[in-house]
PAKEMAR-705504 format. One record per residue: residue number from 1; residue in three letters; chain; x negated, y, z negated of N, C-alpha, C in turn. Coordinates in steps of 0.02 Angstrom, whole numbers, m for minus. Atoms other than C-alpha are relative to their C-alpha. Layout:
# PAKEMAR-705504
{site NUM "ALA" "A" {X Y Z} {X Y Z} {X Y Z}}
...
//
This chain:
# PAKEMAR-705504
{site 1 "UNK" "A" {m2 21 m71} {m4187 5658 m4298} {m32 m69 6}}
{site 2 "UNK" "A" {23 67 17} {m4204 5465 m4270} {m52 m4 69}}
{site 3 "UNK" "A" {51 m1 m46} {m4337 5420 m4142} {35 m65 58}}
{site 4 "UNK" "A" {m44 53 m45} {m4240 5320 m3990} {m56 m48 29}}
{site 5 "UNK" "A" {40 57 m38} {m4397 5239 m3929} {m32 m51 m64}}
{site 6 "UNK" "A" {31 49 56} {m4451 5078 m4029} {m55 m6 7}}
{site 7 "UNK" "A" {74 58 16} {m4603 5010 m4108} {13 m45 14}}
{site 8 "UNK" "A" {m4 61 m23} {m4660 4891 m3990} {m80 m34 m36}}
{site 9 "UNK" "A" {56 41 22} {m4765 4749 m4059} {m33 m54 50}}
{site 10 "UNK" "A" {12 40 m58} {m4891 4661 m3934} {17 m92 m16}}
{site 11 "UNK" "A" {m10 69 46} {m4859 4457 m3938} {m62 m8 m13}}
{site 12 "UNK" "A" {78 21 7} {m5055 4430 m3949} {m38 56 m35}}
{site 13 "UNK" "A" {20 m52 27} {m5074 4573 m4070} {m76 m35 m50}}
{site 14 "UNK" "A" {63 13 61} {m5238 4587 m4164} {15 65 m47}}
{site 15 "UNK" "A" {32 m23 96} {m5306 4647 m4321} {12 65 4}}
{site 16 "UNK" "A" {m9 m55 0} {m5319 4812 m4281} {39 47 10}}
{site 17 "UNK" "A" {m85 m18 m1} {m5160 4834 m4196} {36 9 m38}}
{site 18 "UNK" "A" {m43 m8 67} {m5088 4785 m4339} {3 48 m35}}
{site 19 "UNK" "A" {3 m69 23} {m5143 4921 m4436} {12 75 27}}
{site 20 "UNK" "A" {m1 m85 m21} {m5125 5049 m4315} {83 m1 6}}
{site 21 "UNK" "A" {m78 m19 m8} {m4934 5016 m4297} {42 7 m62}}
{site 22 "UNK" "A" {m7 m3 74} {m4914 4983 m4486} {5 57 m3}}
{site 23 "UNK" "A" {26 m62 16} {m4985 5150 m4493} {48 47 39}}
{site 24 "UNK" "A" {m55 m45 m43} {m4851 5249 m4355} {67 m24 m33}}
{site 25 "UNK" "A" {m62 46 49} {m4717 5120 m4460} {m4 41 m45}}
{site 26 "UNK" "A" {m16 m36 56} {m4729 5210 m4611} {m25 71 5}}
{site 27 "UNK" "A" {m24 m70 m18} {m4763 5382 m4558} {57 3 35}}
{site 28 "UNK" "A" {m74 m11 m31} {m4598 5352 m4449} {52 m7 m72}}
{site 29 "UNK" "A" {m47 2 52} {m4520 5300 m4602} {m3 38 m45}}
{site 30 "UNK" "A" {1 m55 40} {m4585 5433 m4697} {31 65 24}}
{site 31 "UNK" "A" {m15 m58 m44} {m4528 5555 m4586} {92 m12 34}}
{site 32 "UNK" "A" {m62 38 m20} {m4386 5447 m4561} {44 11 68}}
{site 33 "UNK" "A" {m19 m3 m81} {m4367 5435 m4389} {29 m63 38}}
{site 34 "UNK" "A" {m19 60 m32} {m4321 5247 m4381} {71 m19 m46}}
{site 35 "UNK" "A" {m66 47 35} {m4159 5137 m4406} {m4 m69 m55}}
{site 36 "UNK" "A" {16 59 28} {m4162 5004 m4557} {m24 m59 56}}
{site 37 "UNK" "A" {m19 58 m70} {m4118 4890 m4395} {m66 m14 7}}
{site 38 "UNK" "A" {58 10 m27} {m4283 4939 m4328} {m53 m17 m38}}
{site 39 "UNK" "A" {97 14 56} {m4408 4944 m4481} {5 m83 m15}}
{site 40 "UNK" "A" {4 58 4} {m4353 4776 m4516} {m27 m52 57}}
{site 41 "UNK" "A" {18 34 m54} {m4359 4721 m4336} {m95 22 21}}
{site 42 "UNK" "A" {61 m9 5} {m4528 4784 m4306} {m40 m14 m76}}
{site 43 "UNK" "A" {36 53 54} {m4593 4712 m4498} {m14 m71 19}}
{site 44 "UNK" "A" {m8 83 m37} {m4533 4548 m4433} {m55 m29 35}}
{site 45 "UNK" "A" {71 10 m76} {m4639 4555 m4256} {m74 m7 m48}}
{site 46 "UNK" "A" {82 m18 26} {m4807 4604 m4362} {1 m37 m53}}
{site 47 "UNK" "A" {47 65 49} {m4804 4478 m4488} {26 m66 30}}
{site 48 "UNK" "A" {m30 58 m52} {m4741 4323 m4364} {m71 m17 7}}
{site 49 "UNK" "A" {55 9 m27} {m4929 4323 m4323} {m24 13 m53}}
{site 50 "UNK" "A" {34 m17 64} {m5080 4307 m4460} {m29 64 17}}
{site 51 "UNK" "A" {51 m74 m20} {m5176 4460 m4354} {57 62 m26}}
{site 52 "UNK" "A" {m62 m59 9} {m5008 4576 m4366} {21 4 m80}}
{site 53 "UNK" "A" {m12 18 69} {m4966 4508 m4554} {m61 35 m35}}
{site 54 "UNK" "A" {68 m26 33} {m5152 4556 m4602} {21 87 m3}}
{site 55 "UNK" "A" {22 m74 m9} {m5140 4716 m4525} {40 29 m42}}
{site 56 "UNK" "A" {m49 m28 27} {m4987 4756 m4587} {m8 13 m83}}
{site 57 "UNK" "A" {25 m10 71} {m5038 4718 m4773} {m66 20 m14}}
{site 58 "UNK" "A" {36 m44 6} {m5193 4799 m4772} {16 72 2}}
{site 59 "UNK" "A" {m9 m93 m30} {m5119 4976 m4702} {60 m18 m76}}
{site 60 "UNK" "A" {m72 m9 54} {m4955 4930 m4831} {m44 19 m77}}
{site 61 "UNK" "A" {5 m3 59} {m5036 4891 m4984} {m28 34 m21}}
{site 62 "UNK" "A" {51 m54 16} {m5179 5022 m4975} {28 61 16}}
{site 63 "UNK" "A" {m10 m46 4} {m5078 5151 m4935} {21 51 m48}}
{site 64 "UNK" "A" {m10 m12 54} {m5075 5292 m5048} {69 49 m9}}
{site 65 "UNK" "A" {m69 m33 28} {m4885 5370 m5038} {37 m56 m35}}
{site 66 "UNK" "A" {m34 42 44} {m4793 5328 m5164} {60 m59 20}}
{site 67 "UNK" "A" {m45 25 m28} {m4650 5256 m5048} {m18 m73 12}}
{site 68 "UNK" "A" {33 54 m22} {m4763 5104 m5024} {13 m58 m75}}
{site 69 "UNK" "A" {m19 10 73} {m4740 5078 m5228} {85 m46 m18}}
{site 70 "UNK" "A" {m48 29 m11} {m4556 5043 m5189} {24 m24 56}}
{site 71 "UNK" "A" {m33 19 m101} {m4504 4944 m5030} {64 m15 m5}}
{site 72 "UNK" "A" {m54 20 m2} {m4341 4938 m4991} {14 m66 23}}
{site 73 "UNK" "A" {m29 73 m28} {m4220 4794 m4943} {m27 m12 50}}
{site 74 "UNK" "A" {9 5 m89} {m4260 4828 m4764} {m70 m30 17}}
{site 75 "UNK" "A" {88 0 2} {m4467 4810 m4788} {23 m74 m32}}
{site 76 "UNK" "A" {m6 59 28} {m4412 4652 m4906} {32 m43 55}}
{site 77 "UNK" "A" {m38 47 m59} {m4290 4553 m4768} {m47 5 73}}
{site 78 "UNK" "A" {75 m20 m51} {m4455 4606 m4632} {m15 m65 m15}}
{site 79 "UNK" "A" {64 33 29} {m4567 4512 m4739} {44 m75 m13}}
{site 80 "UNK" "A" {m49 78 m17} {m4434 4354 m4756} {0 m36 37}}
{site 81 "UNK" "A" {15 44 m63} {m4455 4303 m4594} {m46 m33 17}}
{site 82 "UNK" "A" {72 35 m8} {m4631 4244 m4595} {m16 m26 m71}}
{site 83 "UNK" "A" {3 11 69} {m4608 4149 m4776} {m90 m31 m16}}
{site 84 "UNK" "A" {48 39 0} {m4757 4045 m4743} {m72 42 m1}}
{site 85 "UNK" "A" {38 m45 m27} {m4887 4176 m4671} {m15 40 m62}}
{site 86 "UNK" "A" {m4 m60 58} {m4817 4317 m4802} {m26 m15 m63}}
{site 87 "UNK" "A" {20 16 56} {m4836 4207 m4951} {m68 m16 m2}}
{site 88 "UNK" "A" {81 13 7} {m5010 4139 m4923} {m52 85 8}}
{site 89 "UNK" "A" {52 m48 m2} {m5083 4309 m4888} {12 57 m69}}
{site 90 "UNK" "A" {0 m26 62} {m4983 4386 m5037} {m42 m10 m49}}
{site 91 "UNK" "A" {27 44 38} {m5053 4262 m5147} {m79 44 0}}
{site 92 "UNK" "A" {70 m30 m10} {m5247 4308 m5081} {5 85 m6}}
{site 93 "UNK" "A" {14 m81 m4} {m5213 4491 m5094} {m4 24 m68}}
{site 94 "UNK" "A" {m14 m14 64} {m5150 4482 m5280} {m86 m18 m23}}
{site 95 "UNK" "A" {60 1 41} {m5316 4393 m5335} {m59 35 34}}
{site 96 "UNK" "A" {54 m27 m41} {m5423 4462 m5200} {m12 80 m36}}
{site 97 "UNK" "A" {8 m46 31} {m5379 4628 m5289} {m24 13 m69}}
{site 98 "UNK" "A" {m14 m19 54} {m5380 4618 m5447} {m70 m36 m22}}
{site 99 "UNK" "A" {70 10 3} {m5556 4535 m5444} {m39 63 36}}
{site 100 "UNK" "A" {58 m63 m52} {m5627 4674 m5321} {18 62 m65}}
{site 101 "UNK" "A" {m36 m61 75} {m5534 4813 m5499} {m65 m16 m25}}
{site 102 "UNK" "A" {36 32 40} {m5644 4678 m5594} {m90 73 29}}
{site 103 "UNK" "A" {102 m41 m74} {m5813 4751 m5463} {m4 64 m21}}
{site 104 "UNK" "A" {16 m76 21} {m5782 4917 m5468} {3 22 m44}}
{site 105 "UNK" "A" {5 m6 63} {m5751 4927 m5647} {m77 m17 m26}}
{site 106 "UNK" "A" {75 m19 13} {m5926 4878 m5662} {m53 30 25}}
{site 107 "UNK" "A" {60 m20 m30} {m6004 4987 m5547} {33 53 8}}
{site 108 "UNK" "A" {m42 m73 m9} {m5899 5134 m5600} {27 54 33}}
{site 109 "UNK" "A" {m32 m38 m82} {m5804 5181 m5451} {58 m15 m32}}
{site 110 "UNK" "A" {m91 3 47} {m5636 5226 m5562} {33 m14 55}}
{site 111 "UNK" "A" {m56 m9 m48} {m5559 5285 m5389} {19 m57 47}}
{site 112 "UNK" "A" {m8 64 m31} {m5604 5108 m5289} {44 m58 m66}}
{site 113 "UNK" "A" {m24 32 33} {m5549 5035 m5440} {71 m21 m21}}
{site 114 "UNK" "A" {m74 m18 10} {m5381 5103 m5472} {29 m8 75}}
{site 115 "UNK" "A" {m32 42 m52} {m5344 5061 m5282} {18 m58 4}}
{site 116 "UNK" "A" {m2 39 0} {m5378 4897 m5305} {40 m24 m51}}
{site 117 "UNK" "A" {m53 15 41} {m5265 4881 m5459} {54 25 18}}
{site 118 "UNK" "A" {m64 m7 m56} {m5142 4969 m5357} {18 m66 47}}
{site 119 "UNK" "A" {m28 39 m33} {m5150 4848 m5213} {22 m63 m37}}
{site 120 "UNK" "A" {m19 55 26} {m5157 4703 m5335} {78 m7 m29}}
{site 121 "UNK" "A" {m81 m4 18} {m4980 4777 m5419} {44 m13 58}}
{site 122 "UNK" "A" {m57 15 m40} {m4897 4798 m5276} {2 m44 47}}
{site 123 "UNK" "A" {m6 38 m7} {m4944 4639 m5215} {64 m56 m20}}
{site 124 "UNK" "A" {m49 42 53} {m4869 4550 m5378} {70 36 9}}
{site 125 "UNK" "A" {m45 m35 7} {m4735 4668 m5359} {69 m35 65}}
{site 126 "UNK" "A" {m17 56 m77} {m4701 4576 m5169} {27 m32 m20}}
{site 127 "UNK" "A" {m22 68 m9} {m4700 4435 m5222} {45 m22 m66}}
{site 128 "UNK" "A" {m55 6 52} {m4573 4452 m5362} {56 8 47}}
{site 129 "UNK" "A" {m58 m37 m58} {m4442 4538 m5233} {9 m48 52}}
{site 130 "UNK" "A" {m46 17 m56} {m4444 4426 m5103} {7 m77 m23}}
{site 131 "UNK" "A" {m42 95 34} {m4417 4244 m5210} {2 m39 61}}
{site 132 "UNK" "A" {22 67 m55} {m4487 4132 m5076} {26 m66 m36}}
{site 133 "UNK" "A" {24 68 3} {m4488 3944 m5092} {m70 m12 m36}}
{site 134 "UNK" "A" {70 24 m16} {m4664 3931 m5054} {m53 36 m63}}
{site 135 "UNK" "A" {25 m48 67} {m4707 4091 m5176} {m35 m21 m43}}
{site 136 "UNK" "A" {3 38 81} {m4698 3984 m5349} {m48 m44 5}}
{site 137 "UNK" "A" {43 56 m19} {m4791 3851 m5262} {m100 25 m22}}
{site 138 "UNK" "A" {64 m26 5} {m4949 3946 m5219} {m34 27 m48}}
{site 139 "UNK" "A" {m2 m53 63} {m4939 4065 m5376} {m55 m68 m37}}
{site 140 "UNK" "A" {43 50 47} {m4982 3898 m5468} {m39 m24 30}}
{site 141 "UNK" "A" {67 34 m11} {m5098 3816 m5359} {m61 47 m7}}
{site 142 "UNK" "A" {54 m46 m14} {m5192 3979 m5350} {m23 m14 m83}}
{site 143 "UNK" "A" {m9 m23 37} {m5170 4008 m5539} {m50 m80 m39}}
{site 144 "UNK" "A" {26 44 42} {m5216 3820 m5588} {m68 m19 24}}
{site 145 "UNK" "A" {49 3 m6} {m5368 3829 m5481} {m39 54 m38}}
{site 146 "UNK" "A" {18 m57 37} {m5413 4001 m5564} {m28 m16 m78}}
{site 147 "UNK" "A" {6 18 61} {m5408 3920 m5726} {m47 m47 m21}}
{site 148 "UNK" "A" {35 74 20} {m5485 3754 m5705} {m59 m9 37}}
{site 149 "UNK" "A" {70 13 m40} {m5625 3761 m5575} {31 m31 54}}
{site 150 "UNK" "A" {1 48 m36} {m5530 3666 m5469} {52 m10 35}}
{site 151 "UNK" "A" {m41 m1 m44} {m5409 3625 m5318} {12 46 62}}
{site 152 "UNK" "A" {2 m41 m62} {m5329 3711 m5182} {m25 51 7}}
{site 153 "UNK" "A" {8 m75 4} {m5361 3858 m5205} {m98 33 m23}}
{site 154 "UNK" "A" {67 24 38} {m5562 3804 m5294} {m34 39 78}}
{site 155 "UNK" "A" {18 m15 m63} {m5628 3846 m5112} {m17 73 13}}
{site 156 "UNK" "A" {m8 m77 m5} {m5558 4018 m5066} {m29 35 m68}}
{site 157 "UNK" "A" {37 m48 51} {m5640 4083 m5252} {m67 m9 7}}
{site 158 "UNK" "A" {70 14 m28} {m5791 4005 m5220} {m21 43 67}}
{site 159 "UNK" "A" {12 m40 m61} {m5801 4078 m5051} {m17 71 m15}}
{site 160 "UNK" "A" {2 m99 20} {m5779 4269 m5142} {m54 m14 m33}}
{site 161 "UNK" "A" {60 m1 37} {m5905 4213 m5273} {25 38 m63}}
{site 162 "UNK" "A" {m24 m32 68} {m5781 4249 m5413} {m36 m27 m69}}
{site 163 "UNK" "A" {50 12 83} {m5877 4261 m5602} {78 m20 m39}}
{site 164 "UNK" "A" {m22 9 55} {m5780 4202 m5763} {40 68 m7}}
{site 165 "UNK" "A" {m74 m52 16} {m5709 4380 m5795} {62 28 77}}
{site 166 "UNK" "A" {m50 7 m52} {m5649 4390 m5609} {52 m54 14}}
{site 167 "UNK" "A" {m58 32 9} {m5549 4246 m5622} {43 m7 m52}}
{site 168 "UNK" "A" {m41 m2 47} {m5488 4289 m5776} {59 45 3}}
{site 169 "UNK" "A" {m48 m73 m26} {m5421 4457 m5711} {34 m37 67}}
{site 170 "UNK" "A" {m43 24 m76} {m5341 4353 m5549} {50 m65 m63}}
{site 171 "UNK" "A" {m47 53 38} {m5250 4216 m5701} {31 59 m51}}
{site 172 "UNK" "A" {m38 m41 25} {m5192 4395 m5781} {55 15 35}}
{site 173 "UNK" "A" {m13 m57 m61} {m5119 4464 m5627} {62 m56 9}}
{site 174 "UNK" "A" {m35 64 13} {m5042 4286 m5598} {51 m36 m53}}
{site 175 "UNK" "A" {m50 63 28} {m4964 4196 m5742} {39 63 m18}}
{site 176 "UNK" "A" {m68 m13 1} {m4819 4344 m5757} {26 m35 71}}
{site 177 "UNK" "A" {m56 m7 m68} {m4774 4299 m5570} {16 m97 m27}}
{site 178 "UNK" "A" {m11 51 12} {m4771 4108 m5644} {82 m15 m34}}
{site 179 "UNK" "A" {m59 5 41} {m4613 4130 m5759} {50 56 49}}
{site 180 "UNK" "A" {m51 m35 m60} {m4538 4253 m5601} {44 m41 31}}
{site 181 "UNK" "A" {m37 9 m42} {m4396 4211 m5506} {m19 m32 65}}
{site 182 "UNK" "A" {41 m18 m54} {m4504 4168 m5358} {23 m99 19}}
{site 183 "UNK" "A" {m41 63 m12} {m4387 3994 m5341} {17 m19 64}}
//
């Protein structure tokens, strides 16, 4: 039974919004109550905005049904529409994760750990699928700041207070999406 009333997205959505509609988004789609039409059209709305985009990839990437593992076309052509937005926060989510794996791997929290190498996959996993422009771009600025101490990207690691093996695990995570499709 499809659900005739839409997910509406506010225009001045915040942070939290985001997540809470993310969150009725994919229990509707788990339950499958919506039309491609709509999941796409409501993806769209919530990442158009950085507050709705956030939310949305926080509730997406941490969620733990497996359905989140594979996104369809419909979740991919969503996330198309906001190339600019989507890619820069992909980008920060891949290394943001896979440094925070780094953390909890040393403070033996398997289960925070293995989330965070979750979200970091199906970050990289993103941003293989939807072959931006902008994608390839960032991949390497992130990747050649990661490496070298230095540039665009030199800032935002500094800011986390990434160590030597955390940016080593964010230039792992990274240089497959370098030789990706992501053209």
């Amino acid at each position: 039974m499809f659900n005739l009333s839409p997910l509406s997205v506010p225009e001045n959505i915040t942070f939290d919004q985001g997540m809470e509609i993310t969150q009725t988004l994919l229990n509707k789609i788990e339950e499958k109550q919506l039309f491609e039409a709509e999941i796409e059209k409501v993806i769209a709305e919530l990442v158009k905005t950085q507050n709705g985009a956030r939310g949305f990839f926080v509730t997406y990437l941490t969620d733990p049904r497996p359905c989140c593992d594979q996104p369809t076309a419909t979740i991919i052509d969503g996330l198309r529409t906001s190339p600019k937005i989507v890619s820069e926060l992909l980008v920060k989510n891949v290394a943001m994760s896979a440094a925070m794996a780094v953390y909890h791997g040393r403070q033996n929290n398997l289960e925070m750990e293995q989330s965070s190498q979750r979200v970091s996959q199906r970050s990289a996993d993103l941003i293989q699928q939807l072959n931006l422009p902008i994608l390839r771009s960032l991949v390497q600025q992130l990747f050649d700041s990661a490496t070298t101490g230095e540039g665009t990207y030199q800032e935002f690691l500094e800011r986390w207070g990434y160590d030597l093996e955390q940016r080593a695990a964010i230039v792992k995570v990274l240089e497959p999406l370098l030789g990706s499709n992501c053209e």
